[in-house]
mmCIF file as gemmi writes it, N, C-alpha and C atoms, coordinates in Angstrom:
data_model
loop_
_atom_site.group_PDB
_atom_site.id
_atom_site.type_symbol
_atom_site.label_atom_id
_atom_site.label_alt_id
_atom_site.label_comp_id
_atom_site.label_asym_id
_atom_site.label_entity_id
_atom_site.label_seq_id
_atom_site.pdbx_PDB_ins_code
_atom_site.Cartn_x
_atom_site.Cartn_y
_atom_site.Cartn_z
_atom_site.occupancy
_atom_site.B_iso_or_equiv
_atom_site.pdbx_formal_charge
_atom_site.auth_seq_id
_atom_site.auth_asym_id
_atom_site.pdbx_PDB_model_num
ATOM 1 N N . UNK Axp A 1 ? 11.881 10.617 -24.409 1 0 ? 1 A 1
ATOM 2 C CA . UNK Axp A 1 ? 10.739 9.747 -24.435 1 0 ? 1 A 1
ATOM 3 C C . UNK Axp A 1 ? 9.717 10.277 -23.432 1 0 ? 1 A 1
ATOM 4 N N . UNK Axp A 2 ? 8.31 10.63 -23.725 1 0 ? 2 A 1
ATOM 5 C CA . UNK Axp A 2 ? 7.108 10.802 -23.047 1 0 ? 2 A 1
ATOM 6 C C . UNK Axp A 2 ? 7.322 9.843 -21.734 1 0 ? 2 A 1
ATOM 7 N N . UNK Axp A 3 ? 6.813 10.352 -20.811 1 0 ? 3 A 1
ATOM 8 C CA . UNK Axp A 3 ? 6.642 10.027 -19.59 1 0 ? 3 A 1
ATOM 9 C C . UNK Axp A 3 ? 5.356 9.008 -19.49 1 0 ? 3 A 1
ATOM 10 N N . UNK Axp A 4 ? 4.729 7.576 -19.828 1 0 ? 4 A 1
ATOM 11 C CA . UNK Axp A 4 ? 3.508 7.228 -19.711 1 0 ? 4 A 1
ATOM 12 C C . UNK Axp A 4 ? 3.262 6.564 -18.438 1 0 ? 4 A 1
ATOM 13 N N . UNK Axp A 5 ? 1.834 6.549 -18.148 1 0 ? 5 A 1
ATOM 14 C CA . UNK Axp A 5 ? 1.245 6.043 -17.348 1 0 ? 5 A 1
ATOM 15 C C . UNK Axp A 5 ? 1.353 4.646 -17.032 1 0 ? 5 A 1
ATOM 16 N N . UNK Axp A 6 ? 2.496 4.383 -15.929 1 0 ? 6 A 1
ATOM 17 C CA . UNK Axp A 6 ? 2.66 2.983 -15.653 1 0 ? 6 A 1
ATOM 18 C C . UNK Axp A 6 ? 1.337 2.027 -14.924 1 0 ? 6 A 1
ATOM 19 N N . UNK Axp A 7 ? 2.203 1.141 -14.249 1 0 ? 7 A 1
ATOM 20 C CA . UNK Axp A 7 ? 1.096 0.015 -13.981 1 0 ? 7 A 1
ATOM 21 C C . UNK Axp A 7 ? 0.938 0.651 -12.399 1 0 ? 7 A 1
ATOM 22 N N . UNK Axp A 8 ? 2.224 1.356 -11.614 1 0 ? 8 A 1
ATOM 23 C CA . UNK Axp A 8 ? 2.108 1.838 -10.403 1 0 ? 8 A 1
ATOM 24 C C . UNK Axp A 8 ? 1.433 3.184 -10.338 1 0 ? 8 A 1
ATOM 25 N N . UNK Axp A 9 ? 1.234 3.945 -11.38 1 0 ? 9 A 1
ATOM 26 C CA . UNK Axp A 9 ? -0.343 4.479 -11.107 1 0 ? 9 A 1
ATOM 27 C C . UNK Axp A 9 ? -1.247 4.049 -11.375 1 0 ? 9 A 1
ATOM 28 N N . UNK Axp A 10 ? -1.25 3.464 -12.244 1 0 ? 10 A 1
ATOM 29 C CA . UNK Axp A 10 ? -2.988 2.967 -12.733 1 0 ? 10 A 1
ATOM 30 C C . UNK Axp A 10 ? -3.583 2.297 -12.107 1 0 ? 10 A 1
ATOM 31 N N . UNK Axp A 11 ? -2.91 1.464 -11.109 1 0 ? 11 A 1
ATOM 32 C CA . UNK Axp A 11 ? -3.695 1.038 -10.104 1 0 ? 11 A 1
ATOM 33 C C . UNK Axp A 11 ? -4.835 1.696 -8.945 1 0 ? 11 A 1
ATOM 34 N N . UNK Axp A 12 ? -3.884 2.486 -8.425 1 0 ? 12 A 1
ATOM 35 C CA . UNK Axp A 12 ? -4.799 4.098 -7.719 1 0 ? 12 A 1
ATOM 36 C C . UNK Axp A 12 ? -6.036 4.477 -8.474 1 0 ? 12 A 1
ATOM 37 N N . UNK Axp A 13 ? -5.562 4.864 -9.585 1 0 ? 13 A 1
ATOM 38 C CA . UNK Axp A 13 ? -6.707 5.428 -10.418 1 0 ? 13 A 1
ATOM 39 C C . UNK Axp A 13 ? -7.424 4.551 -10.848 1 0 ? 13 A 1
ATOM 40 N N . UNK Axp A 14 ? -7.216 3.31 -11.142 1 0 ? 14 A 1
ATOM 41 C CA . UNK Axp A 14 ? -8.657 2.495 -11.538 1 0 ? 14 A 1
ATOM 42 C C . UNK Axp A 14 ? -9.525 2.384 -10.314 1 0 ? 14 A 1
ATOM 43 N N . UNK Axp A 15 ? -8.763 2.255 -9.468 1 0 ? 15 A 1
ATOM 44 C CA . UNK Axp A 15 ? -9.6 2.373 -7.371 1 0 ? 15 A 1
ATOM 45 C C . UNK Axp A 15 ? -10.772 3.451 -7.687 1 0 ? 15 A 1
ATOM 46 N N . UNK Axp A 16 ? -9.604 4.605 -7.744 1 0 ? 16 A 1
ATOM 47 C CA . UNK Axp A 16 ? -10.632 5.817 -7.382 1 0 ? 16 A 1
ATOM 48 C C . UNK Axp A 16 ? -11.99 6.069 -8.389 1 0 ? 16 A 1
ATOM 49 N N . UNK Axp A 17 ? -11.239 5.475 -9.833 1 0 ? 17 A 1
ATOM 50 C CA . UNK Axp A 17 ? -12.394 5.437 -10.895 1 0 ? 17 A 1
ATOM 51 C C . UNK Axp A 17 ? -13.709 4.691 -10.271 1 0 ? 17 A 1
ATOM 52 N N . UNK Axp A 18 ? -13.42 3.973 -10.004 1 0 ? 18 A 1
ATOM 53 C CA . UNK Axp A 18 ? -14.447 3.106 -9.106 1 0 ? 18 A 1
ATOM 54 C C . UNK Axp A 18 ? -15.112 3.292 -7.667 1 0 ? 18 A 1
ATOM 55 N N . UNK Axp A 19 ? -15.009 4.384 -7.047 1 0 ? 19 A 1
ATOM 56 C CA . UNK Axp A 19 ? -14.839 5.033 -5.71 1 0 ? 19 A 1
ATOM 57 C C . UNK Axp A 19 ? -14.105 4.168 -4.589 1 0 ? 19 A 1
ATOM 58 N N . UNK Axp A 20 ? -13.441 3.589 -4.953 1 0 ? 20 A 1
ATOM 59 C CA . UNK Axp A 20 ? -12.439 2.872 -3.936 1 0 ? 20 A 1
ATOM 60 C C . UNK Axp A 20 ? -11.23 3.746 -3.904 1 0 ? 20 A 1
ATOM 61 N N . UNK Axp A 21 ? -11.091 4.975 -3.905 1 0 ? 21 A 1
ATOM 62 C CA . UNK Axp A 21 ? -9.842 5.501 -3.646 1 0 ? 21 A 1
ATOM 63 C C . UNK Axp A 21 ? -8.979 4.959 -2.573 1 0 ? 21 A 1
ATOM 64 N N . UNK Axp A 22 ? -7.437 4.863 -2.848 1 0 ? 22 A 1
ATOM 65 C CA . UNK Axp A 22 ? -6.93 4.436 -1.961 1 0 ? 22 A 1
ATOM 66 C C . UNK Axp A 22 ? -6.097 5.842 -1.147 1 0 ? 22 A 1
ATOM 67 N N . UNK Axp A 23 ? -6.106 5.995 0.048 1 0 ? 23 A 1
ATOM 68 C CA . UNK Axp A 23 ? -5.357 6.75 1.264 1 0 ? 23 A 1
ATOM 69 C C . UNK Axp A 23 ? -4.663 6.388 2.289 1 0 ? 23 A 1
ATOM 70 N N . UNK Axp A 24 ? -3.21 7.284 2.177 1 0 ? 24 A 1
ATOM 71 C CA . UNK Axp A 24 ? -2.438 6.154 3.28 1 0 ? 24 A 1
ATOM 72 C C . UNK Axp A 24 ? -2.467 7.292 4.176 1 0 ? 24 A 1
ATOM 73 N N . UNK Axp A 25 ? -2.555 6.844 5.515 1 0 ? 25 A 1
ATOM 74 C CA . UNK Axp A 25 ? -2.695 8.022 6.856 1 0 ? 25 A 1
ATOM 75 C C . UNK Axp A 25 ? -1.351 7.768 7.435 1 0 ? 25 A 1
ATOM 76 N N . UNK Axp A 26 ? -1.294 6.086 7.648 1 0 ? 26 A 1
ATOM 77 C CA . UNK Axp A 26 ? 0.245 6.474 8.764 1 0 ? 26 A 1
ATOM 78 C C . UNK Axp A 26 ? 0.925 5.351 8.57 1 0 ? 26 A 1
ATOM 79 N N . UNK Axp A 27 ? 1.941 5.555 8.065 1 0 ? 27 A 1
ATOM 80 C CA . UNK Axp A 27 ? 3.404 5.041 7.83 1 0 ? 27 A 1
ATOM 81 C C . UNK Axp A 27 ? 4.136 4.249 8.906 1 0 ? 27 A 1
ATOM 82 N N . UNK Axp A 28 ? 3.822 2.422 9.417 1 0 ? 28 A 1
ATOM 83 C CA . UNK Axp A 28 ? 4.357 2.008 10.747 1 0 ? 28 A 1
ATOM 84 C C . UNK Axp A 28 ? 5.774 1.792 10.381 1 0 ? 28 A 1
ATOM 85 N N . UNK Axp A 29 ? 6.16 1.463 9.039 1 0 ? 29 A 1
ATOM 86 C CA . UNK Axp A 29 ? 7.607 0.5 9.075 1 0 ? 29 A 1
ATOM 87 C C . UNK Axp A 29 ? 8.149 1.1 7.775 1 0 ? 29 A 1
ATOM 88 N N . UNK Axp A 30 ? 9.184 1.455 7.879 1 0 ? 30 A 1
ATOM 89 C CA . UNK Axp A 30 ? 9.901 1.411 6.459 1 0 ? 30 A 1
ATOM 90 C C . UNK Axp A 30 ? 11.477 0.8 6.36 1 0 ? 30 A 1
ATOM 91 N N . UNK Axp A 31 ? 10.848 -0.309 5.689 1 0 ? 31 A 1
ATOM 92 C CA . UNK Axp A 31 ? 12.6 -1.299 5.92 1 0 ? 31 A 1
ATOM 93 C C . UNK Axp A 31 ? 13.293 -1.153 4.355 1 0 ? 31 A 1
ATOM 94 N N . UNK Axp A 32 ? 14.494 -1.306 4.602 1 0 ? 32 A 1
ATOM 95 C CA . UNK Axp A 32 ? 15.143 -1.454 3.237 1 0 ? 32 A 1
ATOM 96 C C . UNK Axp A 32 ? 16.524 -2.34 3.535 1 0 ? 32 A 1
ATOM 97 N N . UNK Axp A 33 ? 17.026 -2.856 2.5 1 0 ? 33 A 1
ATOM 98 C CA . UNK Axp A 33 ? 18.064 -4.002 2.401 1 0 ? 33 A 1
ATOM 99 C C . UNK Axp A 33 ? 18.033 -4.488 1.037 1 0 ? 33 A 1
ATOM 100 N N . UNK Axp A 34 ? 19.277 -4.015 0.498 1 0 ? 34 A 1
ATOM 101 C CA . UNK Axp A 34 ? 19.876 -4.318 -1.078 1 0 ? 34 A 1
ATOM 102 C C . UNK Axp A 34 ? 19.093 -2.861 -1.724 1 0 ? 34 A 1
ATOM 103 N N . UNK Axp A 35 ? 18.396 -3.623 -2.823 1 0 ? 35 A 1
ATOM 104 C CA . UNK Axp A 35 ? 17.58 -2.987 -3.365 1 0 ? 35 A 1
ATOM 105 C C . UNK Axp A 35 ? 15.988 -2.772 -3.437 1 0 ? 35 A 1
ATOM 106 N N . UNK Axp A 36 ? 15.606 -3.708 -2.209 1 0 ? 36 A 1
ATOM 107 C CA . UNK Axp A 36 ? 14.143 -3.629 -1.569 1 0 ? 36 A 1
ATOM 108 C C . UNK Axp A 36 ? 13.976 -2.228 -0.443 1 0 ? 36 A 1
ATOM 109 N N . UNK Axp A 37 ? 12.685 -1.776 -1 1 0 ? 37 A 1
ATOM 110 C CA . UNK Axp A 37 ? 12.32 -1.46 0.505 1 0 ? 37 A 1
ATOM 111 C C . UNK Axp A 37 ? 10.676 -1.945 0.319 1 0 ? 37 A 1
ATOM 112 N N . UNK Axp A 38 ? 10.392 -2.225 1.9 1 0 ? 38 A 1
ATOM 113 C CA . UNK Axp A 38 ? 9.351 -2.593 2.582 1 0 ? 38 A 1
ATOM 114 C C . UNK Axp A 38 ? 8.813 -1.772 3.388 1 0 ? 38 A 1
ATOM 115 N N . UNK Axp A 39 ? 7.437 -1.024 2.988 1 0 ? 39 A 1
ATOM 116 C CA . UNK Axp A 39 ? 6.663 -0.444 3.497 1 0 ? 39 A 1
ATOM 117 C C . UNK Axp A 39 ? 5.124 -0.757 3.939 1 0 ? 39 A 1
ATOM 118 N N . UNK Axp A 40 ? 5.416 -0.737 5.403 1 0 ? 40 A 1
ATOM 119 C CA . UNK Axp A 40 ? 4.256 -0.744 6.161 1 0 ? 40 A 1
ATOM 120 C C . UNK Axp A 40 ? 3.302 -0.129 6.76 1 0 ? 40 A 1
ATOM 121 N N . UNK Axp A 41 ? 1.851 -0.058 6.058 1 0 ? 41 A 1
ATOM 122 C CA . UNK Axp A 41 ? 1.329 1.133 6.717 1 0 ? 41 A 1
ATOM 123 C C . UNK Axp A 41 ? -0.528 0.808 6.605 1 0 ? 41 A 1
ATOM 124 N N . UNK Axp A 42 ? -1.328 2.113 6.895 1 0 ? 42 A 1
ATOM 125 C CA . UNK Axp A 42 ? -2.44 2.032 7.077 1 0 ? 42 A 1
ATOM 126 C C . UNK Axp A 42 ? -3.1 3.186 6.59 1 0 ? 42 A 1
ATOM 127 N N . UNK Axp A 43 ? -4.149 2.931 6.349 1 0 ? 43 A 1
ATOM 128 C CA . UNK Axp A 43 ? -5.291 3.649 5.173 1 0 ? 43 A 1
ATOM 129 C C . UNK Axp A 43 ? -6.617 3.208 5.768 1 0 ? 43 A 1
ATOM 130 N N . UNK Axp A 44 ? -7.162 3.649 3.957 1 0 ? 44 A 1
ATOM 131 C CA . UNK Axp A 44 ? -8.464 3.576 3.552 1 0 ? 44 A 1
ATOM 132 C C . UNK Axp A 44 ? -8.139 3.151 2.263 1 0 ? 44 A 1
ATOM 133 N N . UNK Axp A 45 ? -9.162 2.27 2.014 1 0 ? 45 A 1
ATOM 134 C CA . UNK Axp A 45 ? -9.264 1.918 0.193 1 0 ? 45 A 1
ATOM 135 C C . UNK Axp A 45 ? -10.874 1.761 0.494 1 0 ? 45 A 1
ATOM 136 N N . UNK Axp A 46 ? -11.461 3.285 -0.627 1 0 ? 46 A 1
ATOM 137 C CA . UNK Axp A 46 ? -12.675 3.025 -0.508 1 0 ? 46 A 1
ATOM 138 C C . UNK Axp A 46 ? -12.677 3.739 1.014 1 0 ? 46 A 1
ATOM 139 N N . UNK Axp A 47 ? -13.686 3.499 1.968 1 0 ? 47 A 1
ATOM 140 C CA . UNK Axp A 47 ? -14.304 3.954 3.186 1 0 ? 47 A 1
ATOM 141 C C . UNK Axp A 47 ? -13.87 2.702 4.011 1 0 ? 47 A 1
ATOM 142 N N . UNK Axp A 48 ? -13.213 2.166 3.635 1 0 ? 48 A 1
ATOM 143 C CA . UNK Axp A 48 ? -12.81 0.779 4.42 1 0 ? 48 A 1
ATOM 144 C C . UNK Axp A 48 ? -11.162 0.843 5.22 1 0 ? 48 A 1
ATOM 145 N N . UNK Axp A 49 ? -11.37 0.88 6.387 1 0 ? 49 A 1
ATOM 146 C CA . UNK Axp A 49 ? -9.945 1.13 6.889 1 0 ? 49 A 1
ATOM 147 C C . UNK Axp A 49 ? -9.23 -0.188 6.189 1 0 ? 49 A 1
ATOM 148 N N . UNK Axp A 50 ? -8.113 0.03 5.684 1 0 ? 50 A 1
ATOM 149 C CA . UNK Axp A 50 ? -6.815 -1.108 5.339 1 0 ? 50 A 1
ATOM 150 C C . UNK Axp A 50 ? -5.808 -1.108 5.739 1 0 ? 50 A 1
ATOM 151 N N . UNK Axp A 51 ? -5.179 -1.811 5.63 1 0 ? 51 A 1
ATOM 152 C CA . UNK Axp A 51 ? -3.458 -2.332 6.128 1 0 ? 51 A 1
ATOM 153 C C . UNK Axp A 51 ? -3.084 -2.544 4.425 1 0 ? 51 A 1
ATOM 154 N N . UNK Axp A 52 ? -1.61 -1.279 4.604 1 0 ? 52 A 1
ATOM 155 C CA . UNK Axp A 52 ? -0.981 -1.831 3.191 1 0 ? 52 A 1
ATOM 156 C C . UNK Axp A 52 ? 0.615 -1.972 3.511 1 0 ? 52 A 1
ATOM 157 N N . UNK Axp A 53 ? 0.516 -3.616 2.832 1 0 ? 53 A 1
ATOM 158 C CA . UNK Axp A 53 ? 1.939 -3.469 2.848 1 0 ? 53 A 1
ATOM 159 C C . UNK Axp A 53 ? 2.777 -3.77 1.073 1 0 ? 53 A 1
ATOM 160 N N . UNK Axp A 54 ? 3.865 -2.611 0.967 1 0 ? 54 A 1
ATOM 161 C CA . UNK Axp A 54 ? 4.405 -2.332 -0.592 1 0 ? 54 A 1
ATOM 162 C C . UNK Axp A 54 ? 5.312 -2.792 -0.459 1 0 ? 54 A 1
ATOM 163 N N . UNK Axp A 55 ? 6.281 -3.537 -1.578 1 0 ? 55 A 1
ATOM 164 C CA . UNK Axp A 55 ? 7.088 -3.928 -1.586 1 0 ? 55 A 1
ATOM 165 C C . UNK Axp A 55 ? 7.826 -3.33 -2.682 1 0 ? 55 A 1
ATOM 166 N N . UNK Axp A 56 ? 8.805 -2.656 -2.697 1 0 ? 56 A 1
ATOM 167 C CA . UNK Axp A 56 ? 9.677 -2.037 -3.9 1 0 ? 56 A 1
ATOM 168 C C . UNK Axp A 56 ? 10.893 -2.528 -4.051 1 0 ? 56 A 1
ATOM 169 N N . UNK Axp A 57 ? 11.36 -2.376 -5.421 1 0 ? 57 A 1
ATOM 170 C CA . UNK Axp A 57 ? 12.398 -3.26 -6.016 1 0 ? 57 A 1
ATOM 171 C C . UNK Axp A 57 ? 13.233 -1.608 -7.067 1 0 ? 57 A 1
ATOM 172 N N . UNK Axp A 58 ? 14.485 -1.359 -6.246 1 0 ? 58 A 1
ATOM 173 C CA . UNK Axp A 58 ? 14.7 -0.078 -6.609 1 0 ? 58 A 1
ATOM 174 C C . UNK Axp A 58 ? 15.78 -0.033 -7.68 1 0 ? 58 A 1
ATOM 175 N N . UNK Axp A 59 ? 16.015 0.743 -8.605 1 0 ? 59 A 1
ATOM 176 C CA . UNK Axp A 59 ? 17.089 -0.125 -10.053 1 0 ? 59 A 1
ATOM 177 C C . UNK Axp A 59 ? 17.87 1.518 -10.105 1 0 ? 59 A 1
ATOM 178 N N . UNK Axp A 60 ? 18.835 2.005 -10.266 1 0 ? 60 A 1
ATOM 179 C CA . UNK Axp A 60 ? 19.232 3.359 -10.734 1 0 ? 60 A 1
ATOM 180 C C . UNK Axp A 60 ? 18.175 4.513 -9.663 1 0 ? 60 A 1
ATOM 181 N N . UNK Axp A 61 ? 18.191 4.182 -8.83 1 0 ? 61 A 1
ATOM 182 C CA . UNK Axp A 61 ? 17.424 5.183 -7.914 1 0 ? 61 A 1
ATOM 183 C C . UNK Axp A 61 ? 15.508 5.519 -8.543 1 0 ? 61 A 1
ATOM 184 N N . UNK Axp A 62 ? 15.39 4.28 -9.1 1 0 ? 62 A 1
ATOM 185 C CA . UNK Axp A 62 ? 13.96 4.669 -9.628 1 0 ? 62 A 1
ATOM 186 C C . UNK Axp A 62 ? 13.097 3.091 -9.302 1 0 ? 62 A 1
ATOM 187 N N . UNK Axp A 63 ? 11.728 3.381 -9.342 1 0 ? 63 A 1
ATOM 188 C CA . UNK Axp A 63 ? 10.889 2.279 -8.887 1 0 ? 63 A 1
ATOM 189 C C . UNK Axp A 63 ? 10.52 1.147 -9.705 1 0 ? 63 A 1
ATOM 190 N N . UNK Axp A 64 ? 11.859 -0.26 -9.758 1 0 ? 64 A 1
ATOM 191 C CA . UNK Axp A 64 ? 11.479 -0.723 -11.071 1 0 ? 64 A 1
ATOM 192 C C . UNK Axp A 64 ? 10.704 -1.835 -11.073 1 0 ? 64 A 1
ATOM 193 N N . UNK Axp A 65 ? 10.205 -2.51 -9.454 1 0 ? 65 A 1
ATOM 194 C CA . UNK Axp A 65 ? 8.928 -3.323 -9.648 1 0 ? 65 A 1
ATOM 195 C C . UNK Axp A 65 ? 8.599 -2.919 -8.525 1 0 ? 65 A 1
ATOM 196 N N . UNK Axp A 66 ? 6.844 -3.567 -8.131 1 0 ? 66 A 1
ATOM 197 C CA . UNK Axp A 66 ? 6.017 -3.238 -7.231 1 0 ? 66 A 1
ATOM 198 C C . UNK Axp A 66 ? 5.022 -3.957 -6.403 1 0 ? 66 A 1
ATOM 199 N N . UNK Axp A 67 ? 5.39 -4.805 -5.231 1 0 ? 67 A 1
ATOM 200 C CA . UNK Axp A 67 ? 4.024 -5.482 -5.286 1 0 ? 67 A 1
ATOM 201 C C . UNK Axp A 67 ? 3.477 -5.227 -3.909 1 0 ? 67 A 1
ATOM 202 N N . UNK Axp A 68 ? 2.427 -5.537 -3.453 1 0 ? 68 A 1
ATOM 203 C CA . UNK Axp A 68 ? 1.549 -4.989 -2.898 1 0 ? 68 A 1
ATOM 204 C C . UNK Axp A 68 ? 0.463 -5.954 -2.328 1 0 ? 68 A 1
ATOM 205 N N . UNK Axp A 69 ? 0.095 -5.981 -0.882 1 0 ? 69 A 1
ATOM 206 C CA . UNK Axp A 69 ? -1.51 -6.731 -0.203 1 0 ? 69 A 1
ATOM 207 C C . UNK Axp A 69 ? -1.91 -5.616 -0.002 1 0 ? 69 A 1
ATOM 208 N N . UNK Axp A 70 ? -3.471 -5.915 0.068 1 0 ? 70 A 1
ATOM 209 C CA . UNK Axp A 70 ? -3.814 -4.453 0.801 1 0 ? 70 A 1
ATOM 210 C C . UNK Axp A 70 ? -5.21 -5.568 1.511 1 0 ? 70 A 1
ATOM 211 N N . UNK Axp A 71 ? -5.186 -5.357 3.106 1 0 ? 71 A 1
ATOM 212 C CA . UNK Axp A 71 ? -6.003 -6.25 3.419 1 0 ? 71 A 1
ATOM 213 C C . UNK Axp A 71 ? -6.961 -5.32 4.769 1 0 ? 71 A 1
ATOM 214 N N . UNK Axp A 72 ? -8.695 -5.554 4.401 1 0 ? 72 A 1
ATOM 215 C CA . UNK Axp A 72 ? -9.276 -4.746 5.581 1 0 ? 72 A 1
ATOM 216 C C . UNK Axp A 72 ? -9.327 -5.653 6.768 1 0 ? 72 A 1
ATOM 217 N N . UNK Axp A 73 ? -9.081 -4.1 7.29 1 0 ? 73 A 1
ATOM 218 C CA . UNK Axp A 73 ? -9.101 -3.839 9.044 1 0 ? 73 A 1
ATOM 219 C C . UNK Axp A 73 ? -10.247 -4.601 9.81 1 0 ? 73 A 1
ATOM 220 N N . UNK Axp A 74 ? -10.567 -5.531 10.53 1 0 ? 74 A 1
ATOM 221 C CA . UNK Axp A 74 ? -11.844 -5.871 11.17 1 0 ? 74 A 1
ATOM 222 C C . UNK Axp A 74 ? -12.369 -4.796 12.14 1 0 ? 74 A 1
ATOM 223 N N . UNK Axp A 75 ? -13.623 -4.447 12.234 1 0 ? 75 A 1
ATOM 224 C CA . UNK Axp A 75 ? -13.737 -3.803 13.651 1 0 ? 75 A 1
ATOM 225 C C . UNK Axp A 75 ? -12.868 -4.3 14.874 1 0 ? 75 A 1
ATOM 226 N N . UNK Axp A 76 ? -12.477 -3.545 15.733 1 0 ? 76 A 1
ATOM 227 C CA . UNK Axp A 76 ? -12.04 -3.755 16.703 1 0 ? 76 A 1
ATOM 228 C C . UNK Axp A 76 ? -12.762 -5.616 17.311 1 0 ? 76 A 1
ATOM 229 N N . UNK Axp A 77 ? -14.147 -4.879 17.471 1 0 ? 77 A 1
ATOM 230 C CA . UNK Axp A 77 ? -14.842 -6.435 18.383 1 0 ? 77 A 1
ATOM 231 C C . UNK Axp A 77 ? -14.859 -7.588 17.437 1 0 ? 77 A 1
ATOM 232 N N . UNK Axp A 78 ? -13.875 -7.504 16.216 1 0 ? 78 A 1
ATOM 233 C CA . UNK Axp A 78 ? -14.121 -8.533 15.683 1 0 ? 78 A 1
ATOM 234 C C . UNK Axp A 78 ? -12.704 -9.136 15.504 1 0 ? 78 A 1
ATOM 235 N N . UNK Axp A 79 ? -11.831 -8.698 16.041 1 0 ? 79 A 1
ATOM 236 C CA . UNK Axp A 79 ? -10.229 -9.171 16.447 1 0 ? 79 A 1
ATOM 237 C C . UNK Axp A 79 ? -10.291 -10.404 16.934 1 0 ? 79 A 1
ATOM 238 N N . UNK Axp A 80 ? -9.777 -11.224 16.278 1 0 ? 80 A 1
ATOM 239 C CA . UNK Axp A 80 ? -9.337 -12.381 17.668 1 0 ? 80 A 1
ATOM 240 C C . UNK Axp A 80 ? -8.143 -12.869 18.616 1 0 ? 80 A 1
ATOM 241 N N . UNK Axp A 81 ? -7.394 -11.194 18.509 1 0 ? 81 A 1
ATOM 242 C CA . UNK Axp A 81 ? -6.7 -10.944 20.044 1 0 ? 81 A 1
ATOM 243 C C . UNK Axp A 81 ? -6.587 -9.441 20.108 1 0 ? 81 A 1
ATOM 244 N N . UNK Axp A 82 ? -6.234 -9.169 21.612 1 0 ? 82 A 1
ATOM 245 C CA . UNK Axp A 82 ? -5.743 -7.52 21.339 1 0 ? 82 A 1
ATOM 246 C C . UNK Axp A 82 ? -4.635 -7.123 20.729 1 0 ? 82 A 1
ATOM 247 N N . UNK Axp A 83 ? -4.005 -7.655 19.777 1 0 ? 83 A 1
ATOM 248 C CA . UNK Axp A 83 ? -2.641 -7.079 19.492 1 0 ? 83 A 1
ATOM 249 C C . UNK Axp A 83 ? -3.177 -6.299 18.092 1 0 ? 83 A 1
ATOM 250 N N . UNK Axp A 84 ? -4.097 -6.219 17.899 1 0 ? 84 A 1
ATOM 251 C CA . UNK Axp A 84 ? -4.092 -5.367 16.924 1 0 ? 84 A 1
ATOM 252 C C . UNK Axp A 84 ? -3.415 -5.374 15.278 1 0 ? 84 A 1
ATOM 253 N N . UNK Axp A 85 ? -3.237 -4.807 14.694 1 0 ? 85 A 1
ATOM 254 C CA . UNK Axp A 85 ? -2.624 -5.382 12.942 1 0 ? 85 A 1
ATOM 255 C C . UNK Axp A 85 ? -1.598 -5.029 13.408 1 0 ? 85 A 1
ATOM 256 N N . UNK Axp A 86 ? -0.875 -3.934 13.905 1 0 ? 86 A 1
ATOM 257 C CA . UNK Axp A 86 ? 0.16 -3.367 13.985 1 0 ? 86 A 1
ATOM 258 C C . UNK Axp A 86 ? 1.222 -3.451 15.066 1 0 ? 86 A 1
């Protein structure tokens, strides 16, 4: 069976179709337990720094659901504490 274009790419690519490409720079957390793993990390979607966090649901060693926030970064002076997202 052909390999098609799932829903966990097409998401990316409808971004980038749109110039919102999404980019992940740095990887804070990667948890796993059962058949989840939880990944925590930080980007760009678009020119906009983001926080993404993925949630995977793993079946036979392959990616069989996916969900996902992806939420922007405030400027720094617009924090309302120093702890930062991370």
């Amino acid at each position: 069976m052909p390999v098609t274009n799932t829903g966990l790419a097409a998401g990316p690519q409808a971004l980038a179709a749109r110039g919102s490409a999404v980019k992940y720079d740095k990887a804070y957390k990667v948890l796993g337990e059962g058949n989840f793993v939880l990944v925590v990390s930080e980007g760009t979607c678009g020119d906009r720094p983001t926080s993404f966090y993925d949630l995977y649901r793993i079946q036979n060693g392959k990616i069989a659901e996916h969900w996902d926030t992806l939420e922007t970064i405030p400027p720094r002076a617009d924090w309302k504490n120093p702890n930062g997202k991370f």
